[in-house]
TIZA-355800 format. One line per 5 residues: for each residue x, y, z of C-alpha. Coordinates in steps of 0.001 Angstrom, whole numbers. Layout:
BEGIN
X,Y,Z; ...
//
This chain:
BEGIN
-71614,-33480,45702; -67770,-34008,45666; -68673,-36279,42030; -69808,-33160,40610; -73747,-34214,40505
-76500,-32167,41578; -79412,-33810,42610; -82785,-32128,43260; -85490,-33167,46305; -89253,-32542,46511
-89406,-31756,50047; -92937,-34035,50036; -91194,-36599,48027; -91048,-40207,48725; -87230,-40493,49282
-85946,-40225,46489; -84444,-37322,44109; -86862,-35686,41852; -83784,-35061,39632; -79574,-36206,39366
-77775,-34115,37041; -74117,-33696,36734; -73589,-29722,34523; -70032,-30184,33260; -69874,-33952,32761
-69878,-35875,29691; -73078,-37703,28697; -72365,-41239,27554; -74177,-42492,24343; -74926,-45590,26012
-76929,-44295,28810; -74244,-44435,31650; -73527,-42378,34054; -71226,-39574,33638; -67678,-39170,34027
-67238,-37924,37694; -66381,-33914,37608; -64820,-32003,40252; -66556,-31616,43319; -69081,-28714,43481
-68641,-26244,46451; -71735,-24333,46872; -75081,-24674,45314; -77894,-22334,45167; -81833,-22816,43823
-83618,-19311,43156; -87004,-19105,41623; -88783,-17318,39721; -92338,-16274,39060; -92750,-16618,35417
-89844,-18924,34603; -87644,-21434,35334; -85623,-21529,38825; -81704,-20256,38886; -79402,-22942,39751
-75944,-21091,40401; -72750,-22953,41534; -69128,-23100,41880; -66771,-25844,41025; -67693,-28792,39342
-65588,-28492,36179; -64076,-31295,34422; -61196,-32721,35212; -60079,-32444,31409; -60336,-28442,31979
-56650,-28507,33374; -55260,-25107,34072; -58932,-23359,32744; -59906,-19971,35471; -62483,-20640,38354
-65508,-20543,37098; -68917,-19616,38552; -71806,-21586,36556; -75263,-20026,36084; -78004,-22568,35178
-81412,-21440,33801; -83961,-23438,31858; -81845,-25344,29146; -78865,-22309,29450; -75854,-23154,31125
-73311,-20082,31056; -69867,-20932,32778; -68287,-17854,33779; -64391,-17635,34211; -63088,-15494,37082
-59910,-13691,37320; -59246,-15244,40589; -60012,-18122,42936; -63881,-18092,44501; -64394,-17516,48247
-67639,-17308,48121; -70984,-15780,46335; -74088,-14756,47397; -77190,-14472,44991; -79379,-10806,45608
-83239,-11751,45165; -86190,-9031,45549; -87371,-10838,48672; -85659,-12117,51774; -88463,-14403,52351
-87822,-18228,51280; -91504,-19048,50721; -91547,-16605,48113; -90832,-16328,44835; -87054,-14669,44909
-86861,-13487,41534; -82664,-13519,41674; -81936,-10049,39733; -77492,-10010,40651; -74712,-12471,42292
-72047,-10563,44280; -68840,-13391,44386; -65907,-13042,46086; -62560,-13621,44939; -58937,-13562,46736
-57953,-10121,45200; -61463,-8742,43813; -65243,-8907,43938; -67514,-8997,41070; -71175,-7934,40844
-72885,-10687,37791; -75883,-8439,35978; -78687,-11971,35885; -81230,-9860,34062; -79541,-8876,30924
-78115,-11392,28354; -74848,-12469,28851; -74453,-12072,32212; -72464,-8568,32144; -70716,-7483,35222
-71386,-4541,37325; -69025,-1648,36975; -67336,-1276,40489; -66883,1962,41613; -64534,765,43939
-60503,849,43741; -60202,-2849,44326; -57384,-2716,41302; -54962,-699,43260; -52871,-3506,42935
-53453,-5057,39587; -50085,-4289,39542; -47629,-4201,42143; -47490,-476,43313; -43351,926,42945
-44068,4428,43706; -46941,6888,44771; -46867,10805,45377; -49613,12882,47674; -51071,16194,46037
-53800,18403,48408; -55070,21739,47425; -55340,20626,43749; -56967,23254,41105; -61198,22944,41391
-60522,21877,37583; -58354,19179,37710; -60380,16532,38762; -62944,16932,36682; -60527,17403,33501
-58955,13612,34619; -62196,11904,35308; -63710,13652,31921; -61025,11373,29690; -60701,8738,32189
-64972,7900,31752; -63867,7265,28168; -61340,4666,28520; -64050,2277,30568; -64487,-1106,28857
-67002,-1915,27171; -69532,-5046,28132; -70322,-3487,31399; -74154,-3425,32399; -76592,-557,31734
-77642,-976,35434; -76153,816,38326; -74436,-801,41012; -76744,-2664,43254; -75110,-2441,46383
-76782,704,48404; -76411,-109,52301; -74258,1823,54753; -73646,5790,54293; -70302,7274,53517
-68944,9980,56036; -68637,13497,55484; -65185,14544,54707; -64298,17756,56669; -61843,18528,53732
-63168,21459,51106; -59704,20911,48938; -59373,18540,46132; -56689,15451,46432; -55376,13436,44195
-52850,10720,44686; -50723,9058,42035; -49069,5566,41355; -47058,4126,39468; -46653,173,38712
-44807,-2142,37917; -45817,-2669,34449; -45409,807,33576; -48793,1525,34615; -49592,5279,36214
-52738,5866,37926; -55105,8800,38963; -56662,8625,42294; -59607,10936,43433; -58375,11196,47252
-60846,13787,48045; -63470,11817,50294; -62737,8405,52719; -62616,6655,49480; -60469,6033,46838
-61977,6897,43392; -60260,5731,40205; -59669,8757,37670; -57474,8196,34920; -54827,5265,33926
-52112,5979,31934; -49640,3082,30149; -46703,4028,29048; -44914,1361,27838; -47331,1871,24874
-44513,3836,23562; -41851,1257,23841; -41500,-1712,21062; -42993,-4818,22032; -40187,-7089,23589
-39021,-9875,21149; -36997,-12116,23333; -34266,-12526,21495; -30998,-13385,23379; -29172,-10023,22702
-31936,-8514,24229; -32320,-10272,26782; -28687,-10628,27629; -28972,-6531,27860; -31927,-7068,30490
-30489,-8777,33333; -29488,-5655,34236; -33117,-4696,35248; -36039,-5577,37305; -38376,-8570,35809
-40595,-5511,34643; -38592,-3048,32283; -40996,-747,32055; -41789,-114,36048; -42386,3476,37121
-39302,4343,39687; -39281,8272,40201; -42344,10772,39119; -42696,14604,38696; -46146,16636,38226
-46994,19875,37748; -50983,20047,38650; -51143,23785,37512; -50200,22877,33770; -50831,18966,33856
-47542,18386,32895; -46185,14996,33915; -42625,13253,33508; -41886,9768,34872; -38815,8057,35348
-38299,4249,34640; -36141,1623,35619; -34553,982,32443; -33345,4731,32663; -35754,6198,30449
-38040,9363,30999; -41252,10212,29345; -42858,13721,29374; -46534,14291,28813; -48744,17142,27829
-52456,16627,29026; -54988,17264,25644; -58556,16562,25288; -58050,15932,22240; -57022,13044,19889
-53970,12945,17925; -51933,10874,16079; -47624,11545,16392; -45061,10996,14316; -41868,9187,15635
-38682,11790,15054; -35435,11346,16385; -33931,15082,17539; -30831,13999,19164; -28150,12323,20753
-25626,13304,23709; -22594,12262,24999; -21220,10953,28534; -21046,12266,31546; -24568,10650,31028
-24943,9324,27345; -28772,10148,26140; -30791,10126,23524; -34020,12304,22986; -36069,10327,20684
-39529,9364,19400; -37948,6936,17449; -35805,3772,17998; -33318,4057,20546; -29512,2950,20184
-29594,-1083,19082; -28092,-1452,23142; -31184,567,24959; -33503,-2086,26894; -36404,-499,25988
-36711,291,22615; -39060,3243,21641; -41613,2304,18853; -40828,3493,15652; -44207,3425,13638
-46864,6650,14465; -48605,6363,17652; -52387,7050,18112; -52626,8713,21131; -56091,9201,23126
-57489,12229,24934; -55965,12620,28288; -52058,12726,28726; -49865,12347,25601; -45852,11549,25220
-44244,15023,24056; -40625,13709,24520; -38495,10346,25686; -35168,10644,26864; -33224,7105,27082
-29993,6703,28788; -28545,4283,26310; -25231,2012,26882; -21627,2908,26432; -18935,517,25571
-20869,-2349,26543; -21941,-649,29975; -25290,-199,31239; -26572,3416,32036; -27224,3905,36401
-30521,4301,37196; -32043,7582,37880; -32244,8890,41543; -33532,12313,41048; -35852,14503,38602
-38082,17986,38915; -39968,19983,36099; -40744,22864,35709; -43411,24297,32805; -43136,27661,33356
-39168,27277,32286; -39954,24126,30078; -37417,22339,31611; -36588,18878,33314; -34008,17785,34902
-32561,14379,36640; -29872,12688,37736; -27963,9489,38814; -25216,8672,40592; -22771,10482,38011
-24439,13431,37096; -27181,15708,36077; -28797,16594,32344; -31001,19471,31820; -33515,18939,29096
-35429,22059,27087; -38823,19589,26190; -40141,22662,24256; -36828,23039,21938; -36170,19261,22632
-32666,19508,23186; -30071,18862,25880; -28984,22385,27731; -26247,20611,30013; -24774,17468,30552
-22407,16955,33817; -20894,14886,36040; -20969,16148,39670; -17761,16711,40032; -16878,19351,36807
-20602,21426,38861; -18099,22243,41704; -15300,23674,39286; -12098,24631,40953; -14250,24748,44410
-13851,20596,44541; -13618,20163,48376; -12647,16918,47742; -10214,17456,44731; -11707,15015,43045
-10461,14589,39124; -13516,14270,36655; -13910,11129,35362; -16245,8913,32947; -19107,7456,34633
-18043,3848,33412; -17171,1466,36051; -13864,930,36995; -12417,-1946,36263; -9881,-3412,38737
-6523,-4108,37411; -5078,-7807,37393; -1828,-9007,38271; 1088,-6929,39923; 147,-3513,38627
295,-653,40770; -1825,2197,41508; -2650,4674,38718; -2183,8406,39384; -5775,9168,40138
-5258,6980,42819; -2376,8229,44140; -3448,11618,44113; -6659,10551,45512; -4841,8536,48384
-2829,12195,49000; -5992,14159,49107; -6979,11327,51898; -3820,12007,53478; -4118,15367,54019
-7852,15024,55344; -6506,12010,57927; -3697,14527,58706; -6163,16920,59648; -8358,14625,62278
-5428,13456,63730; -3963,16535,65119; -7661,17301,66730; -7955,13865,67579; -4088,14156,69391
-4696,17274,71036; -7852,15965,72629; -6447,13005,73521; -3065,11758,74270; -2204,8607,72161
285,7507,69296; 325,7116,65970; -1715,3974,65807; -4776,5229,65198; -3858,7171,62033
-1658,4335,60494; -4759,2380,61143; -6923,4241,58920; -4541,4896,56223; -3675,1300,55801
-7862,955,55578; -8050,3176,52866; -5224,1932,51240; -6263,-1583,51166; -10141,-205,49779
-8316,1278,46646; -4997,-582,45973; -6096,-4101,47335; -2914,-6404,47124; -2606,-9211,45104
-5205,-12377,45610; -7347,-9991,47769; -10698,-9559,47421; -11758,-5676,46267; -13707,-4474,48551
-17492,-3187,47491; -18420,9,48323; -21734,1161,46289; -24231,3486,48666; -27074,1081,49430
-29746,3183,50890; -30263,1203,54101; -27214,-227,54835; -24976,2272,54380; -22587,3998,56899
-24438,7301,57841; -20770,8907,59358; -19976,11930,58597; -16707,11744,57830; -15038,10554,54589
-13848,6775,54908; -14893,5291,51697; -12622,7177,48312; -15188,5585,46013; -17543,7259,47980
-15900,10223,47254; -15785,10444,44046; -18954,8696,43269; -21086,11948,44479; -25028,10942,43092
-27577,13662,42522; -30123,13634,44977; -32603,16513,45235; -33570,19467,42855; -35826,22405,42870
-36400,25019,40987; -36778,28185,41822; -36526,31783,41407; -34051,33462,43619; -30480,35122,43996
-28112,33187,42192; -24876,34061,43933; -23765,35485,46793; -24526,38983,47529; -26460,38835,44010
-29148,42263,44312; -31615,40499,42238; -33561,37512,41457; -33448,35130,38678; -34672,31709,37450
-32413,29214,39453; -31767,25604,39529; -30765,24354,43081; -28865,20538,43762; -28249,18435,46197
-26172,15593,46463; -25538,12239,48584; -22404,13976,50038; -25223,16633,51648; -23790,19707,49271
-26132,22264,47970; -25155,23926,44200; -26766,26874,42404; -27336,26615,38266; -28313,29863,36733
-30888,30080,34712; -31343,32354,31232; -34468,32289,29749; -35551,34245,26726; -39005,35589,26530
-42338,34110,26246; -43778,33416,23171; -42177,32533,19685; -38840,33679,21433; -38636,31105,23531
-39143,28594,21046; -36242,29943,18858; -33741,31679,20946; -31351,29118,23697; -31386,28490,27130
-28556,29078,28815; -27398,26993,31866; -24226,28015,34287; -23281,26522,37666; -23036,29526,40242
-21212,27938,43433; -22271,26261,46377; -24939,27456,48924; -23777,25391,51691; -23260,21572,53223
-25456,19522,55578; -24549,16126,56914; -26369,13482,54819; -27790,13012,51641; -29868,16236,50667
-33155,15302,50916; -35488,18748,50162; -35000,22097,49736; -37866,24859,49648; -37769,29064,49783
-39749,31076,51350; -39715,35072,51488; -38816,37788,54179; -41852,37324,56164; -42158,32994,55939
-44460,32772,53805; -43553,29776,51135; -42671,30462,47515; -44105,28036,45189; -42008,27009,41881
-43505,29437,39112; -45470,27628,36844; -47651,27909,33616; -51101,27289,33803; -52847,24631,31563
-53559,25371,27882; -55170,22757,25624; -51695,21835,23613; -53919,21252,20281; -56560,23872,19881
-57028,25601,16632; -58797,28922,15506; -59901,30950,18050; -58503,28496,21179; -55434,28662,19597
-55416,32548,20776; -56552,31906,24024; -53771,28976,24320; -51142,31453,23616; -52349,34346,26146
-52334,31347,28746; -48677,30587,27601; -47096,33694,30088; -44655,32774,33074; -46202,33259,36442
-44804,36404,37991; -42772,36111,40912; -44688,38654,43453; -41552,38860,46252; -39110,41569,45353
-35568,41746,46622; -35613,44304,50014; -33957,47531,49330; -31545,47389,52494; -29767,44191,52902
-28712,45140,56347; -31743,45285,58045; -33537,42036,56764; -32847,39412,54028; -35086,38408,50809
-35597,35528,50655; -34708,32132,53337; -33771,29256,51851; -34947,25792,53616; -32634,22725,52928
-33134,19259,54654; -30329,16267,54763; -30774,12989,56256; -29102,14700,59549; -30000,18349,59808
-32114,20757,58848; -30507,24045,57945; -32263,27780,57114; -30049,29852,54752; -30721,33630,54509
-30515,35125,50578; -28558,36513,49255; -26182,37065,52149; -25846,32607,52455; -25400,32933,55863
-27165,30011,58537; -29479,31957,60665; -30897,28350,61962; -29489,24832,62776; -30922,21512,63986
-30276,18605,64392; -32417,16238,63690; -31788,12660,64181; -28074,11546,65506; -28519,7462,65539
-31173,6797,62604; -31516,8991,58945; -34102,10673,57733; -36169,8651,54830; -38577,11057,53393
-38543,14986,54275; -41233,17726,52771; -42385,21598,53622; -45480,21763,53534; -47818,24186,54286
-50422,24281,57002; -53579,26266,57913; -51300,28604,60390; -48608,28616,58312; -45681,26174,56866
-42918,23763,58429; -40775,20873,57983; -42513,17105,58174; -39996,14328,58390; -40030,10407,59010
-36773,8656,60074; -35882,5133,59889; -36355,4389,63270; -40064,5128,62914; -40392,8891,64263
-42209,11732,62896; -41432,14563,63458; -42101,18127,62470; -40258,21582,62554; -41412,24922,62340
-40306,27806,59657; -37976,29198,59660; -36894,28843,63476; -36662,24760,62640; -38428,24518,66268
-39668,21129,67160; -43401,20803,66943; -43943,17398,67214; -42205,14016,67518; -44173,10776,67557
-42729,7040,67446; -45085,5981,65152; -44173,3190,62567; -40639,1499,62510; -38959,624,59254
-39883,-2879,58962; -40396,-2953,55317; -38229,-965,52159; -41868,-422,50567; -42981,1865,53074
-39886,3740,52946; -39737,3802,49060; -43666,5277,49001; -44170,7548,52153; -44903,10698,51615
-45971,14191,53065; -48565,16664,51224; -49951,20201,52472; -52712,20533,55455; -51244,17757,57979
-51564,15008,55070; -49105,11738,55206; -49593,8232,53170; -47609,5068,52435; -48461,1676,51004
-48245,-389,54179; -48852,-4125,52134; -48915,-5165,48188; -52541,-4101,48390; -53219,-1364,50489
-52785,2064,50878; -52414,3932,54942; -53060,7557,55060; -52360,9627,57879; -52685,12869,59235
-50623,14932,61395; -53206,18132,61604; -54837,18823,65190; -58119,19854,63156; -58329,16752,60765
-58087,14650,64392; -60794,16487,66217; -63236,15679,63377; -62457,12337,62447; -65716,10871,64170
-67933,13069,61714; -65601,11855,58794; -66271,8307,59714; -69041,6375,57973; -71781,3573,58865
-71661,209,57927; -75746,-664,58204; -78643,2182,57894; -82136,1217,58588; -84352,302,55757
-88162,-505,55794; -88297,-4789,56183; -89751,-5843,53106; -93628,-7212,53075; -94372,-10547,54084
-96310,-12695,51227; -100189,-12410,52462; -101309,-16246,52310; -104523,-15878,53401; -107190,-18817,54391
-108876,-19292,50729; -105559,-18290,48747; -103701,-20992,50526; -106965,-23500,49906; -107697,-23051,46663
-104757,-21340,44552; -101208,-20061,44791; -97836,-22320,44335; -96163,-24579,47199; -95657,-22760,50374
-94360,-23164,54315; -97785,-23098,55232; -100367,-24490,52406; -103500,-26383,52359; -102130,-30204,52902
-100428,-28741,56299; -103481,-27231,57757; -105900,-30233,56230; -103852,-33444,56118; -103876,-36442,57594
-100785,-35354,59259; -101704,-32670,61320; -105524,-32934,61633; -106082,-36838,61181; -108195,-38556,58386
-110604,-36359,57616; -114514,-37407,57241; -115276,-39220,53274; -118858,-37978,53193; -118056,-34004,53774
-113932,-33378,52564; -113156,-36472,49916; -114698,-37994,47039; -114571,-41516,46894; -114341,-42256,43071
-115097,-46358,41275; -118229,-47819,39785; -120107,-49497,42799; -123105,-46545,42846; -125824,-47005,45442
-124731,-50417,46897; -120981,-48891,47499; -122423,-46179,49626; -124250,-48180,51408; -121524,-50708,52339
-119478,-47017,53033; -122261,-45696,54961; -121377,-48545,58070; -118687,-46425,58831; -119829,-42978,59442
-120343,-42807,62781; -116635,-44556,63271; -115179,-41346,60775; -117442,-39004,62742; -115494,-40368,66076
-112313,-39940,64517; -113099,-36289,62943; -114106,-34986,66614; -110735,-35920,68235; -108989,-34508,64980
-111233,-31181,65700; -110113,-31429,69244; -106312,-31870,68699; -106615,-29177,65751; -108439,-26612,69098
-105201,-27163,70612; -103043,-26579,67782; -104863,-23315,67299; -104919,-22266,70877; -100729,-22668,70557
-100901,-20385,67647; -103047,-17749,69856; -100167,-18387,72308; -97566,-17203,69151; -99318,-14459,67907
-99724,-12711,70890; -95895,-13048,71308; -95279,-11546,68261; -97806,-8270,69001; -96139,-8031,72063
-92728,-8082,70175; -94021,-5540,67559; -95174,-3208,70364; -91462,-3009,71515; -90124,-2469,68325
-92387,378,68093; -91562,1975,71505; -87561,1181,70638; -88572,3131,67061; -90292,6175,68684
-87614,6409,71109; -84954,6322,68072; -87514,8991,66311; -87000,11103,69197; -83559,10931,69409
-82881,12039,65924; -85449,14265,65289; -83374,17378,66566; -80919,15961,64342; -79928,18022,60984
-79644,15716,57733; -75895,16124,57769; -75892,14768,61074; -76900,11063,59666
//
C-alpha cells in the first residue's frame, strides 16, 4: 500500500485481512498504529515446504531514512534483512523451483534490476550474498576516456591477465554459480585472442577478454594508488583548476602485448610505466631525477615538486601480482605555469624506451636506466633545416604586452619570415590571375593584427582545437607556426638517413604541421651492458611533409609485407634461482629478419607508410623518394588512421569526420573501400575509435556502451553462425500429482482441494446421515426428530449428483481438449526432431 502496510488475505476468508503489518514502521508503545512509511512498490509471497513463506519487497522505508540507498527487503519468519542497492530498483523477479502457483515454490534467488546494473540475491545462504556476474555490466562504473583494440594477442596472455585478475574478486560473493542458464551463446568464427583496453576517468584501466560476442572482465588496474591522497587544501586546489574534475583520468595509453609492458598517460601530465609480475612485492619510493624545460620533468617514485597536481606517494607501496609501477614521470610547473597535456606516447621494450610529447616538444625516457635521454622542443629537432625559421623558444605562454609597446624582435623576424612566404603566393596567385595588390595587403594586415594587436584590441586566440580548427594548408596563423605539437611516433628499425646502406634502431615523429623527423637510435648490447653503458639519441633530418596533422606511420619491407616494432618477449621481472636464468636468456632483442638489398637501383628496402589528416603518402628507404600519393579526404580530416594487417595481406583503415570509412591498399594506397557509415555527432566517438588487425573496428557509441565493427568480407559472411539465441527449449517442469484421496484426505491448500469438489458451493448441501456428523447431546430422540428430514436431504443430494454429472461431463469436454492439444505438440516436436536431427551439435 502507498502507507507502507502489508496486509495478508486468506483467499477463503471472511473479508477481512488475516494479517496488517507495516516492515519499516515504528511500533508505538501504546498500541497505535504505525507511523505511515513510504509507499511499497511491489510485493511478493513465496512459500516454502518446510518453513515459513518469503515476503520480498521494494520501497517502504521510512521517511526518517532521508538520503539512505534503495533498498530491496527480504522477509522470512521473524528475519527482516533490508538490502541497500547501488542504484534505483526497476524491478525484481523472485526464481522458485516450480513455475506452478499451487505448489510449494521453494524461492532459492531474486534477480533485481537497477538503472545501471542487475544483481542476482543468493536466498539460500545466510546473509543474502550476491551472485558473481560474469557479465561486464561495470564498463562504465566509470566514465570510459579512452580504449585501444588488440587482435592476434599471444595464446598466453589471456590466461596470464585472468590468472591475477581471479585474485582481486571481492570477497562475500556466493559459493553458488550463477543461476541464470537460458539462451546459448554463438560460435565466434574468430581462432585469435582479443583483448580490448580502457581507461577511466578515475584512473581506472581495464582488461577486456574480446575474444567471443561477449565482453569478459580480465584484470583492473588503479593507478592513482600511486598518487597521495588529495587533501583539499586551497594551494592545491588553486593548482587544479587547471584539470578535469578527475586528476587522475587515463588520456593516452601504450602496450606492448609481447612483453606486457604498459605506460599510460594522464591528464595531469603524468606517465606511469608497468612491468607485469606474478608475483608480490613491496617498492621503495626513490627519487632518480629531475629535468629541465623544453618540457620540465621529474622521474620519481617519490613526491613530486610541491606545484605537481598529483603528488606521488612517498611511503613504500605494496604492490599485488599482476601489473606493477616501474617508473612515473610528472611534468611539474614552471614559474607558476602549468605543464600542456600530453598528445602523443609509444614504447618500446625491446629498446626500453618511451617516449611522448605535447604541444612543445618530445622527451625520451630510458625506464631501465631511469633517466631522461633527450629533452626538445620541436623546433631545435629540425636544426638549421627550420622551414619555417622559427627561433626556439620556452614552452611558457606568452604573455601579451600592455600599453604602447611595440613588437619584440621575434616578432618582427617572424612577421619577415611571413613576408617572404605571402611574397611567394602572391606572385603565383598574380600570374594566374590578374588583380592588384589588395589581396596581399589584405593578408599581411591579418597577420599583423594576430601578433601585434593595437592598443584596446582584443588578442586574438589561436590554440589548435581538434575540431574546430582551420584544416588549410597554408600557413595563416604565426602562433600556429611556432607552436608545432608532437603528434605521432613509432619506432622502428630502419635507415636512418638518406642513402644510409644499413639499418638501425630509429625513432620516427610526426607533428601537427604534417612533418615527418628521424631520431637515431644507439643502443649498447643486451645484458648487463645495457644497464650500465648510455643511450644515445640524435635527430637525423626529415623524411618528408604531408598536409595535416601526422596521424600514423608504419614500414613494411621490399616485398609489402609489414614490419612489426621489435620487441622483447615477457620475462617474470622478479624470479630468483633458477628463473632468474631463464629471465635473462628471455632478455635478447628480437632480430630484425629484413636485410638491406644489395643493389639500390633495382628495388628499395624497406617502404615507409605515413598517414596525415589529408593524404596518405608511401616513402621508399633509403632513397626517401614518394613512389605513391593520395589523397584522401579534401573537405573533412581524417580522425583516427591505422595499418593493419589482413588475411590477404595489409592496408590503410581510416575514419574521417564526416563519417566515411575508408580503406587503402599497400603500398599502391589504392582505394578498397569507402562507406558513409557514422557521422561525427559526438567528440567521444572520435576520442575512442579505433582500428585493430583482421577487419576489426570499435568505439564507445554512449557513456555505457561499447560498438564493434568489422570491415572483413569473411567476418560478414559468417555473422549468422556468430549470432546467439535468446530462448532454448527445456523439458516443462512436472505438474504437482493431486490425486482423488491425496486431495481428500491430506496435502496443504490447493487450486483444486477437497472443499471445491465437496462443498456446498459446487455440489450443494450434502446428505447428514452419509458425509457429516451432527455433534450435541440429544442421542436417540435427536435422530429421530433428524430422521423427518431424510427423504427432503435425499431430494436435494440427487439434484446436487445431477448438477455435479454435468460439471463432470464439462471436464470430459476439457480434457479431451487438452489430449488433443498434447497430440499437436507432439507432431510440432517430431517434426522439430526431424528437422534437426541431420544437424551437427555445433549447428545448435
Amino acid at each position: 500500500h502507498s502507507d507502507g502496510t502489508l496486509t495478508i488475505w486468506n483467499i477463503k476468508g471472511q473479508g477481512k485481512p488475516f494479517q496488517t503489518i507495516t516492515p519499516h514502521g515504528k511500533q508505538p508503545k501504546d498500541g497505535k498504529k504505525p507511523e505511515p512509511c513510504k509507499p511499497i512498490l511491489k510485493v511478493e509471497y513465496k512459500t516454502t515446504r518446510l518453513g515459513d513463506p518469503f515476503m520480498i519487497l521494494s520501497g517502504g522505508l521510512s521517511y526518517d531514512t532521508v538520503g539512505r540507498r534503495p533498498c530491496l527487503t527480504v522477509m522470512h519468519g521473524k528475519s527482516t534483512a533490508v538490502l541497500e542497492m547501488d542504484y534505483p530498483i526497476v524491478d525484481f523477479l523472485t526464481l522458485c523451483e516450480t513455475p506452478y502457483p499451487n505448489d510449494f515454490q521453494e524461492p532459492y534467488a531474486v534477480v533485481v534490476l537497477l538503472e545501471k546494473d542487475l544483481v542476482v540475491i543468493d536466498l539460500a545462504q545466510n546473509g543474502y550474498p550476491i551472485f558473481e556476474n560474469p557479465y561486464p555490466l561495470t564498463i562504465h562504473e566509470s566514465p570510459v576516456t579512452c580504449c585501444e583494440y588488440y587482435a592476434d594477442c599471444p595464446v598466453d596472455l589471456i590466461p596470464a591477465l585472468y590468472s591475477v585478475g581471479s585474485r582481486q574478486k571481492r570477497q562475500g560473493y556466493s559459493k553458488k554459480e550463477w543461476p541464470i542458464s537460458g539462451g546459448n551463446w554463438g560460435l565466434g568464427t574468430q581462432s585469435y585472442p582479443e583483448i580490448i583496453i580502457t581507461g577511466h576517468a578515475d584512473g581506472t584501466v581495464k582488461f577486456w577478454d574480446a575474444s567471443a560476442i561477449m565482453l569478459q572482465v580480465l584484470y583492473k588496474l588503479k593507478t592513482a594508488k600511486v598518487f597521495e591522497k588529495s587533501r583539499n587544501n586551497k594551494e592545491e586546489k588553486q593548482n587544479t583548476e587547471i584539470v578535469d574534475e578527475d586528476p587522475f583520468a587515463i588520456q593516452i595509453m601504450a602496450w606492448c602485448p609481447e612483453s606486457r609492458m604498459l605506460c599510460v598517460a594522464g591528464v595531469s601530465a603524468n606517465l606511469i610505466i608497468y612491468r607485469f609480475s606474478k608475483q608480490e612485492i613491496t617498492t621503495e619510493v626513490v627519487q632518480v631525477g629531475q629535468s629541465t624545460p623544453p618540457l620540465p620533468l621529474s622521474l620519481s617514485f617519490s613526491p613530486s615538486p610541491p606545484l605537481s597536481i598529483c603528488r606521488v606517494r612517498s611511503t613504500p607501496l605494496k604492490q599485488s601480482p599482476g601489473y606493477q609501477v616501474e617508473l612515473v614521470v610528472q611534468l611539474v610547473w614552471v614559474s607558476g605555469e602549468p605543464p600542456q597535456q600530453i598528445t602523443s606516447l609509444a614504447l618500446n621494450s625491446s629498446y626500453g624506451l618511451i617516449v611522448f610529447g605535447n604541444s612543445t616538444g618530445l622527451a625520451v625516457v630510458d625506464y631501465l636506466q631511469k633517466t631522461v635521454l633527450l629533452n626538445l622542443g620541436t623546433v631545435e629537432l629540425y636544426g638549421s633545416n627550420d622551414p619555417y625559421q622559427r627561433q626556439p623558444r620556452s614552452p611558457r605562454k606568452t604573455r601579451q604586452p600592455s600599453g604602447d609597446s611595440n613588437c619584440s624582435l621575434t616578432t618582427i623576424q617572424l612577421l619577415l619570415t611571413v613576408f617572404r612566404y605571402c611574397m611567394f603566393v602572391y606572385c603565383v596567385y598574380s600570374l594566374s590571375v590578374c588583380v592588384g595588390a589588395l589581396p596581399l595587403c589584405v593578408l599581411f594586415s591579418t597577420v599583423l593584427l594576430s601578433v601585434c594587436p593595437p592598443r584596446g584590441a582584443n588578442p586574438l586566440d589561436h590554440r589548435d582545437n581538434s575540431f574546430s580548427r582551420s584544416r588549410s594548408s597554408s600557413v595563416t596563423s604565426i602562433d600556429k607556426e611556432a607552436r608545432e605539437a608532437i603528434t605521432s611516433f613509432h619506432f622502428c628499425e630502419t635507415f636512418a638517413r638518406k642513402g644510409d646502406s644499413t639499418i638501425t634502431p630509429c625513432l620516427y615523429v610526426g607533428t601537427s604541421l604534417g612533418t615527418v623527423l628521424a631520431l637515431a637510435l644507439n643502443l649498447p648490447p643486451a645484458g648487463e651492458q645495457r644497464l650500465l653503458q648510455p643511450v644515445i639519441v640524435l635527430p637525423s633530418g626529415t623524411l618528408g611533409r604531408l598536409k595535416g596533422s601526422i596521424l600514423r606511420m608504419a614500414f613494411l619491407d621490399n616485398t609489402g609485407t609489414f614490419l612489426p616494432p621489435a620487441f622483447e618477449l615477457w620475462y617474470e621481472p622478479n624470479a630468483v634461482g633458477a628463473d632468474s636464468e631463464e629471465r635473462d636468456k628471455a632478455r635478447k632483442r628480437r632480430p630484425v629478419s629484413v636485410s638491406p638489398s644489395t643493389s639500390q637501383e633495382l628495388q628499395e628496402s624497406q617502404y615507409a607508410v605515413v598517414c596525415s589528416e589529408k593524404q596518405a603518402k608511401v616513402i621508399a628507404l633509403p632513397s626517401q623518394n614518394c613512389i605513391f600519393k593520395h589523397s584522401i579526404t579534401e573537405t573533412s580530416f581524417v580522425l583516427r588512421a591505422d595499418v593493419v594487417q589482413m588475411n590477404i595481406g595489409n592496408c590503410v583503415a581510416c575514419f574521417c569526420a564526416n563519417g566515411h570509412i575508408m580503406t587503402l591498399s599497400l603500398p599502391g594506397l589504392r582505394p578498397l573501400l569507402d562507406v558513409n557509415y557514422l557521422p561525427l555527432t559526438d567528440m567521444r566517438i572520435a576520442r575512442t575509435f579505433c582500428f585493430t588487425n583482421l577487419g576489426q573496428a570499435m568505439y564507445l557509441t554512449s557513456p555505457t556502451e561499447i560498438q564493434r565493427i568489422t570491415y572483413s568480407q569473411e567476418t560478414c559472411e559468417n555473422l549468422q553462425e556468430m549470432l546467439g539465441e535468446l530462448f532454448t527449449p527445456v523439458e516443462t517442469p512436472e505438474a504437482p500429482n493431486r490425486g482423488f484421496f491425496k486431495g481428500l484426505f491430506g496435502g496443504g491448500a490447493t487450486s483444486l482441494d477437497r472443499e471445491e469438489l465437496f462443498g456446498e458451493t459446487q455440489a450443494g448441501k450434502a446428505s447428514r446421515g452419509l458425509a457429516q456428523h451432527i455433534p450435541g447431546p440429544q442421542g436417540l430422540e435427536g435422530m429421530k426428530g433428524a430422521a423427518s428430514g431424510v427423504v427432503a436431504d435425499l431430494a436435494r443430494a440427487r439434484i446436487a449428483l445431477d448438477e455435479r454429472g454435468q460439471k463432470l461431463g464439462e471436464l470430459d469436454e476439457r480434457t479431451a481438449a487438452m489430449l488433443a492439444s498434447a497430440d499437436s505438440f507432439g507432431k510440432h516436436a517430431h517434426d522439430m526432431m526431424l528437422k534437426c536431427k541431420d544437424k551437427k551439435w555445433y549447428q545448435f
